[in-house]
VMD Tcl script that draws the C-alpha trace (Angstrom):
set ca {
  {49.80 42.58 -20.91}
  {46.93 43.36 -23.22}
  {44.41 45.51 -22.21}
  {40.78 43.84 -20.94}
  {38.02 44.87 -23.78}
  {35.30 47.00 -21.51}
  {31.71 45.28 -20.74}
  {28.44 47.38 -20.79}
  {27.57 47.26 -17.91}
  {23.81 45.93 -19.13}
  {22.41 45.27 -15.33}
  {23.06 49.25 -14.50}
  {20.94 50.12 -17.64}
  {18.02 47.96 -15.99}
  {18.02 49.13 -12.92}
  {19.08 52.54 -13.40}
  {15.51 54.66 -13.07}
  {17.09 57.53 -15.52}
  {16.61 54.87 -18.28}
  {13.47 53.93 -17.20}
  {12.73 52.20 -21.38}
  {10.94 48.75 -20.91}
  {13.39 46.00 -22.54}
  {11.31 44.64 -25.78}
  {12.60 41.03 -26.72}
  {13.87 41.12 -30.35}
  {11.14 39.78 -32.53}
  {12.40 36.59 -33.95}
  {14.02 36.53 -37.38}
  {12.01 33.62 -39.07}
  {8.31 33.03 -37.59}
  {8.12 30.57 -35.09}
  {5.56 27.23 -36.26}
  {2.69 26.59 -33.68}
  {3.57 23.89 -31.79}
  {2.23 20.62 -32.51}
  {-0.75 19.22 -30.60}
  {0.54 15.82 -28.52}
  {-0.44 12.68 -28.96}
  {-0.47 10.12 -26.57}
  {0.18 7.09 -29.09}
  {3.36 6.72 -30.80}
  {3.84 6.36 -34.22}
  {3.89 2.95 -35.86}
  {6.61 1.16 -37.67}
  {6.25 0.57 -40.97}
  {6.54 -3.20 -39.78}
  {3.82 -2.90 -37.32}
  {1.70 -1.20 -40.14}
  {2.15 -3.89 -42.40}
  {0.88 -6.28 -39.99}
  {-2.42 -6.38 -39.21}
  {-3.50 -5.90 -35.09}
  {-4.79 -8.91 -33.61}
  {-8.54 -8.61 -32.51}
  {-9.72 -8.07 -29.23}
  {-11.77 -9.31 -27.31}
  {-13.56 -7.90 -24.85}
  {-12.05 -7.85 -21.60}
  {-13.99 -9.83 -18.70}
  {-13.20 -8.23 -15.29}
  {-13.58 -10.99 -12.61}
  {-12.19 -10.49 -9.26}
  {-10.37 -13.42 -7.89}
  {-12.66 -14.77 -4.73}
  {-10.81 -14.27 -1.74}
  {-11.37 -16.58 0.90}
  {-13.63 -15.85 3.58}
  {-12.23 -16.25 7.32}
  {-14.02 -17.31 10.77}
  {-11.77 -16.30 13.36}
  {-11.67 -16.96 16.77}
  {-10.37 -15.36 20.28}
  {-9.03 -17.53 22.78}
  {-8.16 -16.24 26.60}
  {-5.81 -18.19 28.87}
  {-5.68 -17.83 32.22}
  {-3.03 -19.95 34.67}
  {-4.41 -22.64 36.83}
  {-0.81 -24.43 37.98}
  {-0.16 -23.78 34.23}
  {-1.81 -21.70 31.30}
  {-4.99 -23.03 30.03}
  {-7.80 -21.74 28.12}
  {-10.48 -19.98 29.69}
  {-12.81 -17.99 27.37}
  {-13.16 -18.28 23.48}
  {-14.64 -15.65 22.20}
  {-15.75 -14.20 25.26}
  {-17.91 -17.31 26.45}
  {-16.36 -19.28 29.27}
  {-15.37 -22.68 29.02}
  {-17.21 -25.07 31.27}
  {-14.75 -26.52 33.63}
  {-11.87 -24.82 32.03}
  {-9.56 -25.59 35.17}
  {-9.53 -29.15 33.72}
  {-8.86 -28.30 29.97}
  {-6.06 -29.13 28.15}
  {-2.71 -27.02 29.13}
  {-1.49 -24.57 26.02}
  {0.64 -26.98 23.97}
  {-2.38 -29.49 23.73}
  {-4.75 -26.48 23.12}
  {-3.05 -25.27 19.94}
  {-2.32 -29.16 18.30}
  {-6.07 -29.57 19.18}
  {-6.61 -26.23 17.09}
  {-4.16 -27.05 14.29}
  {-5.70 -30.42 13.78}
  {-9.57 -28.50 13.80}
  {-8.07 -26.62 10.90}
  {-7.27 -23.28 12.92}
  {-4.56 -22.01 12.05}
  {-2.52 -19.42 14.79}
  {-2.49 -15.76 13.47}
  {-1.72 -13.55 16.45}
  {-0.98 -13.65 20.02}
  {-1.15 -10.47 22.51}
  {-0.09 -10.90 26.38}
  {-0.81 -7.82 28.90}
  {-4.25 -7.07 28.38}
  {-7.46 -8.57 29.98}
  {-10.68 -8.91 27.07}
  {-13.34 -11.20 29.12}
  {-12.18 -11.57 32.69}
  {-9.92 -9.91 35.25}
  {-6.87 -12.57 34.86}
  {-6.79 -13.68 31.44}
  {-3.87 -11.54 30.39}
  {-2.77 -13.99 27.43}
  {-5.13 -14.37 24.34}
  {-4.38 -16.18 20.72}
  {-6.09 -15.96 18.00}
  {-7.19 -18.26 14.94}
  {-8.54 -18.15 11.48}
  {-9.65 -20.85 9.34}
  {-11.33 -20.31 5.86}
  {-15.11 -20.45 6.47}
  {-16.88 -24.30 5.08}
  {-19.45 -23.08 2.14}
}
mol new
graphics top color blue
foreach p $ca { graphics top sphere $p radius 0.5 }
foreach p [lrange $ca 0 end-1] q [lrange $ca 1 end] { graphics top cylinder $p $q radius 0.2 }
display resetview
């Protein structure tokens, strides 16, 4: 078996206080160059140099026009079955002889609502209309 070259044991020579001799790094042989500033733009091809850039125009920023919505709150209430009772907090005159749900929404639908959200528990106008739907149509300019 061939004997294991000894290690200096470097670590001991930190820590030990009885050496107490700051390590200096070793100055490097050959100066170091500054470093270079950065660009964000990459270099260009010599292709791309020989070609001339297209011109620009200026950019014109318009925003696309979103539509504008009317919506609407319906509350149902059941009367022998559920019909609506309040739309948008106004009651209906003589709501107990309205039109029963299913006619309601074709009515809507063919008004140009279109159904967006439905919620069932809660009471908005009056103390039985647990069931509500609501609509959105885009708004006539």
């Amino acid at each position: 078996m061939s004997q294991r070259k000894q290690t200096p044991d470097i670590l001991a020579e930190i820590l030990s206080v009885d050496n107490a001799v700051p390590l200096q790094p070793a100055p490097p042989a050959v100066p170091l160059p500054p470093p270079a500033p950065q660009t964000a733009r990459r270099k260009a091809s010599p292709k791309a140099a020989a070609r001339p850039a297209p011109a620009r125009e200026p950019a014109v920023q318009t925003e696309p026009a979103s539509p504008l919505y009317e919506y609407l709150c319906v509350s149902f209430q059941r009367h022998h079955t559920w019909k609506a009772r309040y739309v948008n907090g106004a009651e209906l005159a003589h709501w107990m002889l309205g039109p029963e749900l299913h006619d309601f929404v074709n009515q809507m639908g063919d008004d140009g609502w279109e159904l967006c959200a439905a919620s069932a528990g809660e009471t908005l106008y009056g103390p039985n209309d647990t069931r509500q739907l609501f609509f959105k149509r885009t708004q006539a300019e």
